[in-house]
Each structure stands twice: as C-alpha cells, then as structure tokens.
C-alpha positions in Angstrom: -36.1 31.8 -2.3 -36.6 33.0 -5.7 -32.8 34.3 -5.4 -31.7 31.2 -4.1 -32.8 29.5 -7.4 -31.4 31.5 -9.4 -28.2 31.3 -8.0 -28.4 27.5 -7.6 -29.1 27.7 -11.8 -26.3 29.8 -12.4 -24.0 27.9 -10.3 -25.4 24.2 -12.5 -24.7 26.2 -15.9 -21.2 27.4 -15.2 -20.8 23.9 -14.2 -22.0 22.1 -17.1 -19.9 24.7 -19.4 -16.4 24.3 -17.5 -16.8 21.5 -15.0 -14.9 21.4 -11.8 -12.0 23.5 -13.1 -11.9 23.3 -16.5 -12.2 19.2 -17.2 -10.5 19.4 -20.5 -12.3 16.8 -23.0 -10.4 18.3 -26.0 -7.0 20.6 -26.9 -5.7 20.7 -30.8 -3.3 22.9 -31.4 -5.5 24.2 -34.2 -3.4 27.4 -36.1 0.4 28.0 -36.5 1.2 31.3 -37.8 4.2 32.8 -38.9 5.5 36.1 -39.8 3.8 36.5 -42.9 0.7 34.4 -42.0 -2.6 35.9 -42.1 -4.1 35.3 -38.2 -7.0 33.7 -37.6 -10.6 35.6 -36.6 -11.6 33.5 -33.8 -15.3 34.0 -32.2 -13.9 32.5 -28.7 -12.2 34.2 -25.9 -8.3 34.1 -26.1 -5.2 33.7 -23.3 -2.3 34.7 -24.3 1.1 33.8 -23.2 4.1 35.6 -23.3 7.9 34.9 -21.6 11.6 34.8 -22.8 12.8 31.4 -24.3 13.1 28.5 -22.1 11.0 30.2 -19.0 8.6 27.2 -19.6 5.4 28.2 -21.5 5.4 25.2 -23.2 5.3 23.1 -19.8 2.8 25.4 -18.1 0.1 24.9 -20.8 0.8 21.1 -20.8 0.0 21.1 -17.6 -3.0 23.6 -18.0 -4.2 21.1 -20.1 -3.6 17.5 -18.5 -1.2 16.9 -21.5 2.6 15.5 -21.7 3.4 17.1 -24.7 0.9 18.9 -26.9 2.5 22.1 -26.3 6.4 20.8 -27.6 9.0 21.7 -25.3 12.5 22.1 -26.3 16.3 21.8 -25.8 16.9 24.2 -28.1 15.9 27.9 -26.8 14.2 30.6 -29.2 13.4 27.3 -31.6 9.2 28.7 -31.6 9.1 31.1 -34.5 5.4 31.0 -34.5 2.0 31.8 -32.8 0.0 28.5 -31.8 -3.5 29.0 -31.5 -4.5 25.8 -28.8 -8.6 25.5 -28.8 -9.7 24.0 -25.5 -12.9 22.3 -25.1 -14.3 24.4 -28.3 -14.7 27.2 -25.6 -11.7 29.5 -25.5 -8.1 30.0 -27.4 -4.6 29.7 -25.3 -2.4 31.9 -27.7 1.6 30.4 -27.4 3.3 33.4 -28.2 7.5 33.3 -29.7 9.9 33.7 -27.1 12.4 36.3 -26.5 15.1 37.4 -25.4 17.8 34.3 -26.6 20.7 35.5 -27.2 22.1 33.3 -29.8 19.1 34.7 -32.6 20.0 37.1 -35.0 19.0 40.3 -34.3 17.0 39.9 -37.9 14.8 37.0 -36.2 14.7 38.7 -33.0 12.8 41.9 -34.7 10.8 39.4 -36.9 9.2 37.8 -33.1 8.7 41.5 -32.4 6.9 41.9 -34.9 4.4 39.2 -35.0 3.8 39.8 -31.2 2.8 43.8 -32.1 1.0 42.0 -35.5 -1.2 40.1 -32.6 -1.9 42.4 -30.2 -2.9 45.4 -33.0 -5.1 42.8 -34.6 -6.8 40.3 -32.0 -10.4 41.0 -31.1 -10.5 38.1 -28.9 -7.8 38.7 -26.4 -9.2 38.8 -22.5 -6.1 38.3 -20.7 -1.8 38.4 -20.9 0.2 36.0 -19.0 3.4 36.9 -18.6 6.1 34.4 -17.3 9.1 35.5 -15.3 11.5 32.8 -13.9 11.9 33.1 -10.2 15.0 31.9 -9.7 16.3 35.6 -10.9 15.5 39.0 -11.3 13.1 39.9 -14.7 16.1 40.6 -17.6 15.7 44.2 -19.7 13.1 42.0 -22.5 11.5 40.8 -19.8 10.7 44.7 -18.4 10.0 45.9 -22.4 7.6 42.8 -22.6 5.6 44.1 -19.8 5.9 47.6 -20.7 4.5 46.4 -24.3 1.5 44.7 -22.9 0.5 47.8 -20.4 1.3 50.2 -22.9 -1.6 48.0 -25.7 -4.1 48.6 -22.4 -3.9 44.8 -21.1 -3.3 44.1 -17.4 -1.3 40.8 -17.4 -0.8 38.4 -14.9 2.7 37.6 -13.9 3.5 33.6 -13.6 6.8 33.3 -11.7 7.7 29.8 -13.4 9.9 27.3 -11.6 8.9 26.9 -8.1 9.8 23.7 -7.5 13.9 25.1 -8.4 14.0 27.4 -5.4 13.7 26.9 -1.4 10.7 27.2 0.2 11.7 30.3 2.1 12.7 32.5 -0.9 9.6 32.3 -2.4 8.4 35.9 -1.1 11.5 37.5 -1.8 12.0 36.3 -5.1 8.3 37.2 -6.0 9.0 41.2 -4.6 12.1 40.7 -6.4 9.9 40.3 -9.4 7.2 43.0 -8.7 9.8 45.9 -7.7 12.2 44.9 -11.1 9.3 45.2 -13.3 7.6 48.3 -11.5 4.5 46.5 -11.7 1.4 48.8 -11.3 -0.5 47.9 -7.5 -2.5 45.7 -8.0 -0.7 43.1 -10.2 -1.5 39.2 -9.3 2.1 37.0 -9.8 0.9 33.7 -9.1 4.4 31.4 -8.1 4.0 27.9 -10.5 5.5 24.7 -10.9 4.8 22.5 -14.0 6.6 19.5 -11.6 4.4 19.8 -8.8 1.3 21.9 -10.9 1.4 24.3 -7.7 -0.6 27.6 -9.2 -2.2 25.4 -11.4 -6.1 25.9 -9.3 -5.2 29.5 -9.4 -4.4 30.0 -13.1 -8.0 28.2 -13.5 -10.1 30.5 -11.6 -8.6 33.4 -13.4 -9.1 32.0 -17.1 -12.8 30.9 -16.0 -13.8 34.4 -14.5 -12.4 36.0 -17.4 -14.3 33.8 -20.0 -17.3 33.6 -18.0 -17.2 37.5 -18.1 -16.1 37.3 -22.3 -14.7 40.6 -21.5 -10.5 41.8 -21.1 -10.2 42.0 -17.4 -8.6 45.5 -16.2 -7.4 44.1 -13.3 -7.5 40.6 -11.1 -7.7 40.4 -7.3 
C-alpha cells in the first residue's frame, strides 16, 4: 500500500511538471549565437537538433511545440547561420543547430557551421540528447554519415528522425527506414522514429523520449 502511494505521488508530480505530454504554456526563442558569440550557461536540460539544410528542423520543432512559425522555416536552404537556444515551459532548452550540407555555401561558411557545432558540443554542460534528422525519401548523403560519426565520436547516442513521412507510400516506410540504419552504420540499438510535421505522426514518440530524458536530467546512452 505504502508503494502504491508512492507511485501514485510520483506519477501526480511528473504530471504537474510536464502535463499530458508536454502542454507547452511557453516557447521564446531566447539566444541566437553566432560564430564568434559567447554561448550561453544554461542550468536546464538541452535537445539538440541536428540535419542538413532543408530536412525540416525548423517544422519538426514547430510542431513539437504547437507553433506555426516560431522556429522560421525557409525557401532559401543553408540561410541558419546560427544556434537558437528555444526555452520551453522554463524547463528544458531545444538547441536549433546550422544546417549542412547545401551545396551552394562557400566552403568558407561551410567550415564556419562546422565550427560552431564542434564549439557546442566541446562546451555544453547541459546537453541530454542528439536528434539527428535524415530525410526518408533517400539514402543519408556523406554529411549526413560525418554528422553522425561526429556526434558518436563526442560520446552522445542520437536518435535518428526520418523527416517527411507524409512524402513517401505507406509501404516504403520500413525499407526506407533500414535504408537509413544500414547507410549510416548505426550502432544496435539506435531508435529512428519516422515523422511528419503534416500529419505530427512521431510527434507522441519524440515526447516520451524528451520527458524520460529530462525527468532523468542525465545524457541518455541509449533509448529503447
């Protein structure tokens, strides 16, 4: 009985803190940092986002957070120079990272991305957990590989989201996820959760991952 309670209290608390997944009652995009910018020491857990321009980061987190356009999508690929620090509900950080891999950069702007992505992963204290996005409709590109090599290789686990469901038949789904899993060579174990921003398919699943891994204000080795 005593157990029971306890449970029961535990279960009200994580409730009152995040609400039936996540109710966001606030997002600000709060710090934009560039190259030379000094990044911010946050005291809150932090997601981070990573994926080639024009994947769709910026749509995924609008839809993370019940917002049209507070993350700013655009026409314009590898147009993000920055990192944008997004406070949700005062509780944790989503971390925008630049995208990669446009080919129309320079390679002098290209190596300046590179750089403030390395500058944020040597430096954060705060970082529990990598999202990396991979569109489904084709096979991961070579930045796409080095991107995921980077993250395992600064002793994070990421999570793949294969953006742009809603683009591909029903019944390629599983291939195109393998097709993902065998071009990166992802260790066993890796979660790719398929997602839509049209339909917000993945959306419950992204939730339970970010709440686990805030609830447990620790970097998670590995989801399952």
């Amino acid at each position: 009985m005593q157990k029971l309670r306890e449970m029961e209290k535990k279960a009200q608390k994580t409730a009152q803190k995040w609400g039936n997944t996540m109710i966001i009652k606030s997002a600000n995009l709060e710090t934009v940092c560039g190259i030379t910018s000094v990044l911010p020491v946050n005291d809150k857990p932090e997601i981070a986002f990573a994926g080639k321009s024009n994947v769709g980061k910026s749509s995924l987190i609008n839809a993370l957070m019940n917002r049209k356009s507070l993350a700013r999508t655009s026409s314009q690929p590898g147009k993000t120079q920055t990192i944008n620090f997004y406070n949700i509900n005062d509780l944790l950080y989503f971390v925008d990272l630049p995208g990669y891999g446009y080919a129309k950069v320079s390679e002098t702007v290209k190596a300046k991305w590179g750089k403030m992505i390395e500058k944020y992963f040597r430096t954060t204290k705060q970082l529990r957990m990598v999202f990396l996005l991979i569109d489904i409709r084709h096979a991961p590109s070579e930045n796409d590989k080095i991107m995921y090599d980077w993250i395992i290789y600064h002793n994070y686990q990421p999570v793949i989201i294969a953006t742009k469901l809603d683009k591909i038949k029903r019944s390629q789904k599983d291939k195109q996820i393998k097709l993902i899993k065998e071009s990166l060579n992802v260790k066993p174990g890796t979660v790719v959760i398929p997602f839509s921003s049209e339909t917000k398919q993945g959306r419950e699943e992204l939730w339970e991952i970010i709440e686990r891994i805030c609830d447990r204000n620790e970097p998670e080795d590995t989801i399952s």
